[in-house]
C-alpha positions in Angstrom: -7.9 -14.2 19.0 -6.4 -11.0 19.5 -8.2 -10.6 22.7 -7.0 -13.6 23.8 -3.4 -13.3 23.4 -4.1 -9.7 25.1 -5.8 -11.6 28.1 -3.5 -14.4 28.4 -0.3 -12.4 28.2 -0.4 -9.3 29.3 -0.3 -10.0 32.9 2.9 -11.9 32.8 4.0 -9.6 30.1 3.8 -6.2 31.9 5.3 -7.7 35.0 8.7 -7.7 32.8 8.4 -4.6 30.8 7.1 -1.9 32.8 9.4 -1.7 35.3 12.2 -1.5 32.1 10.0 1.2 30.8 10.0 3.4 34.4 14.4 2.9 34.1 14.1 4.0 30.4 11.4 6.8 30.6 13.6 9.7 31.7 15.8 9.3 28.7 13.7 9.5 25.8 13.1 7.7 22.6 15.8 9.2 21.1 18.4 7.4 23.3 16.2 4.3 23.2 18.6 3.0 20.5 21.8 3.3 22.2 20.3 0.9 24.6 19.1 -1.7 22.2 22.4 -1.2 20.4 24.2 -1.3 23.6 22.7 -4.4 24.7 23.6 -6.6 21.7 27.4 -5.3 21.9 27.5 -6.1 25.9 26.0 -9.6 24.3 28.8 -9.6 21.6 31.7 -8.7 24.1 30.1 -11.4 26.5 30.4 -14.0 23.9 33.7 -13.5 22.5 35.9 -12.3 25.5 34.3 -13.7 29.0 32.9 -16.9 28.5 35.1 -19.9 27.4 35.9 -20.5 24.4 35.9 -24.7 25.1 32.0 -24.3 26.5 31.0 -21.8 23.5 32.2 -24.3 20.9 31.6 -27.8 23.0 30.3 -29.6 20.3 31.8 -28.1 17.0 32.2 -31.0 14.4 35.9 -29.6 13.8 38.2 -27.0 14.5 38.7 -24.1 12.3 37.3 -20.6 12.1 34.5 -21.5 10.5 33.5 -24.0 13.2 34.1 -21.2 16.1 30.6 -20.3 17.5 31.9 -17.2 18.5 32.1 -15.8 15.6 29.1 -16.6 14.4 27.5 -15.3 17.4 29.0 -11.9 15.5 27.8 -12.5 12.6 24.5 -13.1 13.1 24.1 -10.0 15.7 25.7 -7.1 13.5 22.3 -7.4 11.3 20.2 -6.8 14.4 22.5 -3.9 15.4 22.0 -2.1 12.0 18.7 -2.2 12.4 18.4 -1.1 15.3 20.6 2.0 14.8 19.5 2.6 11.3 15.6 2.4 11.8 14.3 2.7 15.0 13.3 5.9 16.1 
């Protein structure tokens, strides 16, 4: 099985990630988390100040904080960020 996945993947696969790792091999593992970090907050700031807030919630049952996609957009990305700072190496 694994050498499946391996065989069928890989191709398509290293097409996407090796040119990310050539940008990301000159700054070392040690900064590699202020990129993944970076990335969700870009995502984050994306979310809640650039696009609009009618198309984020478009189809909220009713209005109210609770109901505002946006913020639970935040929510569910602060998790992924503490990991990321906290554990990865």
């Amino acid at each position: 099985m694994r050498e499946w996945i391996s065989s069928t993947f890989s191709g398509p696969l290293s097409a996407i990630f090796h040119p990310i790792d050539r940008v990301l091999a000159p700054f070392g593992p040690a900064t590699y988390k202020f990129f993944a970090v970076g990335l969700f907050a870009v995502t984050i700031c994306w979310v809640m100040f650039i696009l609009k807030k009618e198309y984020v919630n478009l189809d909220r049952p009713k209005e109210g904080i609770l109901y505002d996609l946006r913020l639970w957009t935040l929510i569910s990305m602060l998790p992924h960020m503490f990991i990321y700072w906290v554990w990865a190496s």
